[in-house]
C-alpha positions in Angstrom: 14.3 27.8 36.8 10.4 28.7 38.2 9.5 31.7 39.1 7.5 32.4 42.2 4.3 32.5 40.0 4.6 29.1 38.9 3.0 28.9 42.6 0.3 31.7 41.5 -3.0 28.8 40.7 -1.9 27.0 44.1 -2.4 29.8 46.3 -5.2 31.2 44.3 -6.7 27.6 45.4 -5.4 28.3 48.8 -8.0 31.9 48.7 -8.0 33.9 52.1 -8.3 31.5 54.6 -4.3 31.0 54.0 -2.6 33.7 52.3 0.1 33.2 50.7 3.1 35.2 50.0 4.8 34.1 46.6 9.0 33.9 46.9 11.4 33.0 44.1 14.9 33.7 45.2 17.4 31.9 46.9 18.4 33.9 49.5 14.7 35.0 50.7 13.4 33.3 53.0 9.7 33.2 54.1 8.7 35.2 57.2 9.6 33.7 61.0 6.0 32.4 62.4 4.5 31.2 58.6 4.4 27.9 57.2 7.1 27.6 53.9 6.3 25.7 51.0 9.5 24.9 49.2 9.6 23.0 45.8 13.4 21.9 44.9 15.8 23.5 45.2 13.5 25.8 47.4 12.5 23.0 49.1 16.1 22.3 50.3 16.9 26.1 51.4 14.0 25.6 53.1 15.4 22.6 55.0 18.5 23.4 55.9 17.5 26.6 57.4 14.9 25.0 58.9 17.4 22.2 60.5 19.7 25.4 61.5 17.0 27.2 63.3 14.2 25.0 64.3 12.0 27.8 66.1 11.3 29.7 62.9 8.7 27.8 61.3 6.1 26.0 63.0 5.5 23.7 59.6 7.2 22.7 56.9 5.9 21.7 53.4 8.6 20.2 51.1 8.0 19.7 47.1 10.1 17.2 45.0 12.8 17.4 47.8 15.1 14.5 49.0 17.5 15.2 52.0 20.9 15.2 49.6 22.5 12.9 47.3 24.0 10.0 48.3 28.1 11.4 46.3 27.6 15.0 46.8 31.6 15.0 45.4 30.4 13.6 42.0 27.4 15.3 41.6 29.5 19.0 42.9 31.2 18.2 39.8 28.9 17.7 37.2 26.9 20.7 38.7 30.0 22.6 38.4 30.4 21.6 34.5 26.6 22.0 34.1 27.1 26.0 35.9 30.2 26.7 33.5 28.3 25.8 30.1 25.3 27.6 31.6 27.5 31.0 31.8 28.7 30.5 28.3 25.4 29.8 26.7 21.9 32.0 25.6 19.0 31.8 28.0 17.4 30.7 25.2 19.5 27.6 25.0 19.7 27.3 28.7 16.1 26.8 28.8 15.6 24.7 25.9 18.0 22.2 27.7 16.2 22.2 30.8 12.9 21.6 29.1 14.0 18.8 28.0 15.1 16.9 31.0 13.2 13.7 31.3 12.0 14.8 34.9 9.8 17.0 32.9 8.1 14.7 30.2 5.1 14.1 32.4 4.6 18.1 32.0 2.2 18.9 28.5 3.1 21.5 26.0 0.9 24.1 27.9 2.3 23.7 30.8 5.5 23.9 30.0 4.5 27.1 27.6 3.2 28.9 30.3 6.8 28.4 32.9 8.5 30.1 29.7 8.8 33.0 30.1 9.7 32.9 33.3 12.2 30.7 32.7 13.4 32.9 29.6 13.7 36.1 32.5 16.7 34.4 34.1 20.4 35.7 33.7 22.5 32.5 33.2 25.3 33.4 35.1 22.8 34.1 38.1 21.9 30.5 37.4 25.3 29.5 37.3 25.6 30.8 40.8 22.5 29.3 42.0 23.9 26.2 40.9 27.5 26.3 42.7 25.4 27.7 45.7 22.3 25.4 45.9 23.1 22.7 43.9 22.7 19.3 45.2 26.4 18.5 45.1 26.9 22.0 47.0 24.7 21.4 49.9 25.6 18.7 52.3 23.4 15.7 52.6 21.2 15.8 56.0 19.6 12.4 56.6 21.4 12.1 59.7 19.7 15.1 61.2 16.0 14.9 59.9 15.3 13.2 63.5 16.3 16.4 65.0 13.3 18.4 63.1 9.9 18.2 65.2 8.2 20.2 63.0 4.8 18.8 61.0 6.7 18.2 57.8 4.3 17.5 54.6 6.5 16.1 52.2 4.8 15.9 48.4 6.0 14.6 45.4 4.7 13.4 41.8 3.4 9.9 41.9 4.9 10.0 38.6 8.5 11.4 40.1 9.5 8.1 41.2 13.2 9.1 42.3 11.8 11.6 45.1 8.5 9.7 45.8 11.5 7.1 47.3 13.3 10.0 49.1 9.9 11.2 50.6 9.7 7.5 51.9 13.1 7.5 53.1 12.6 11.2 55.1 9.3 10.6 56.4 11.1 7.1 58.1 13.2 9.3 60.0 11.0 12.5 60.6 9.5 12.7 63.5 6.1 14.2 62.4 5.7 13.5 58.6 3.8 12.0 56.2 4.3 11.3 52.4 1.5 12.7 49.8 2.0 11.3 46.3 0.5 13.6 43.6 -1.7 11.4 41.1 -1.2 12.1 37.4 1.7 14.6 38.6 5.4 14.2 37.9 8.6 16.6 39.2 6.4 19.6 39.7 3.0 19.1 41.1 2.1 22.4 41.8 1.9 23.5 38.0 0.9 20.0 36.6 -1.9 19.5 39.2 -2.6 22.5 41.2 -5.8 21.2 42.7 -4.5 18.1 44.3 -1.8 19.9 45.2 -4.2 22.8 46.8 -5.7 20.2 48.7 -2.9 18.5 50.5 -2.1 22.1 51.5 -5.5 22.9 53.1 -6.0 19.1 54.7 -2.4 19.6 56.1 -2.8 23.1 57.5 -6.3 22.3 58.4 -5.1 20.0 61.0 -3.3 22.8 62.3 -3.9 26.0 62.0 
């Protein structure tokens, strides 16, 4: 439900010592050779196909992400209910639901204005599909394979978003070159609630690095 420019004041932060390329679709991924910075869902695309080909990134940097659910049956299904009301239903409706998850009450009224009309862009039944697609009942949990990923894997999360703060503790226990950033002040989406923190994880990460 972000668009790629929800990423804009990060990598504005970032300035040209690390350009950044700006990506909001599912099946787009970011150039072999770069360092991806997934949030979400994104951040799970971005894992998987990291997991299936681990020579295309030499970095990882995963948002808000855990490594799948622990029933992906039960969740499939109420993704799959979710997906079906979402075809049925006005963006306008669509949005106003999603707004109002509790994930996002740590987000204030302008920065939840300023993700709107982006949000309000969005076809539902492309939605729909991203949800039967990417959904986290849809995409089979990998905890059993993180060891497999040597990559430098920044894993960041809200210090507010205590659900993936947890999962970001359980990954970086069984990745095998990570470390766990917690986002003061910050909830489910760092990057638009505080971009400067968030700004610089990214350069003290890639710093080290590059």
């Amino acid at each position: 439900m972000q668009r790629g420019d929800a990423w804009a004041a990060v990598a504005d932060r970032l300035g040209e010592r690390y350009p950044s390329v700006l990506l909001g679709r599912a099946d787009e991924l970011p150039p072999r050779g770069t360092v991806p910075v997934g949030y979400s869902m994104g951040g799970r695309i971005v894992l998987h196909a990291a997991l299936a080909d681990p020579a295309r990134w030499p970095a990882l940097v995963l948002v808000g992400v855990s490594a799948g659910v622990d029933d992906p049956g039960a969740r499939r299904a109420q993704d799959d209910e979710l997906a079906a009301w979402v075809e049925r239903s006005p963006i306008e409706e669509v949005v106003a639901r999603w707004e109002a998850q509790p994930v996002f009450a740590t987000q204030s009224a302008d920065v939840v204005e300023a993700q709107r009309e982006g949000r309000l862009s969005h076809d539902p039944a492309g939605l729909a599909r991203l949800l039967r697609e990417y959904g986290p009942g849809a995409m089979p949990p990998v905890w059993e394979r993180l060891p497999e990923l040597e990559s430098p894997v920044l894993l960041l999360a809200g210090a507010l978003d205590g659900k993936y703060v947890e999962a970001g503790g359980r990954m970086a226990s069984l990745l095998p070159a990570a470390a766990l950033r917690a986002v003061d002040g910050a909830g489910h989406a760092p990057q638009v609630e505080e971009p400067d923190a968030v700004a610089a994880a990214l350069r003290e990460f890639l710093g080290e690095r590059f």
